[in-house]
C-alpha positions in Angstrom: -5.4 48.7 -1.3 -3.2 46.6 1.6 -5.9 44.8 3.0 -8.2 47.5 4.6 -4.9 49.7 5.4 -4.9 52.7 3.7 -3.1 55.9 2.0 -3.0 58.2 4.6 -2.9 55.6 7.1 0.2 53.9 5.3 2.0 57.5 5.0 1.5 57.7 8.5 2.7 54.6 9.6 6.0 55.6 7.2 6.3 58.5 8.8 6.5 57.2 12.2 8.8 54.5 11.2 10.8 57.6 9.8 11.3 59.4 13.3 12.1 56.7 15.0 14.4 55.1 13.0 16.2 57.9 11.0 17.0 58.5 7.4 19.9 56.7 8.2 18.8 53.2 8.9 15.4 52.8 6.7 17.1 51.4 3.9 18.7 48.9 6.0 15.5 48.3 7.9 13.7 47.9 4.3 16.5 45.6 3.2 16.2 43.5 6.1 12.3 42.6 6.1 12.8 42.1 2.4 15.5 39.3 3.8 12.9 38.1 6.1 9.9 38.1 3.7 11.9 35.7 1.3 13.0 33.5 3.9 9.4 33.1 4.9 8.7 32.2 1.6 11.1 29.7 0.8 9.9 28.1 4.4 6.9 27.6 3.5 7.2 26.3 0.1 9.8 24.2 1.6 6.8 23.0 3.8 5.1 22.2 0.6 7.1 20.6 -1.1 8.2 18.2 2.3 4.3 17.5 2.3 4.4 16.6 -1.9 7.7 14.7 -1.4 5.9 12.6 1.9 3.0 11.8 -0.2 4.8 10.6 -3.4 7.4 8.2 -1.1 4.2 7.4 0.5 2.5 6.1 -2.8 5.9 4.6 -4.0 6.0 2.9 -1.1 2.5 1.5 -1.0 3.7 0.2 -5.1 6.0 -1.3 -3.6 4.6 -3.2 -1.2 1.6 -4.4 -3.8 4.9 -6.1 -6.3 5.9 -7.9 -3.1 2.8 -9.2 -2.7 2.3 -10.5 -5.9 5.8 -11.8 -6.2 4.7 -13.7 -3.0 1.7 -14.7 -4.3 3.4 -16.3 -7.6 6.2 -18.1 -5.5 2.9 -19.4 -3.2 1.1 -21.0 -6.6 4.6 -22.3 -7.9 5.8 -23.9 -4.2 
């Protein structure tokens, strides 16, 4: 189900988290790695897209450099 982890072994590992950390404090606890889990994710799309946003200024910038070449080129045959 999670990956090779699983029913008993899950309700065991809640209810160790349970003792140690109370009643009391699991929803905070919960509410926290929720916090974490997102911010993770938005990391690492943010990774992404920084790669996807490289590699399109990269290929803008290689355009760009091919219409100064040709503009050179023409002012060459004009000159």
């Amino acid at each position: 189900m999670f990956g090779g982890i699983g029913t008993n072994e899950l309700i065991l590992i809640l209810i160790i988290t349970l003792l140690i950390f109370g009643p009391s404090k699991l929803p905070d606890l919960a509410k926290s790695m929720g916090k974490a889990i997102n911010e993770f994710r938005k990391a690492s799309s943010g990774i992404v897209d920084d790669d996807d946003a490289g590699k399109k200024e990269e290929k803008k910038k290689t355009t760009r450099d091919e219409e100064i070449e040709k503009i050179k080129v023409k002012d060459s045959k004009d000159a």
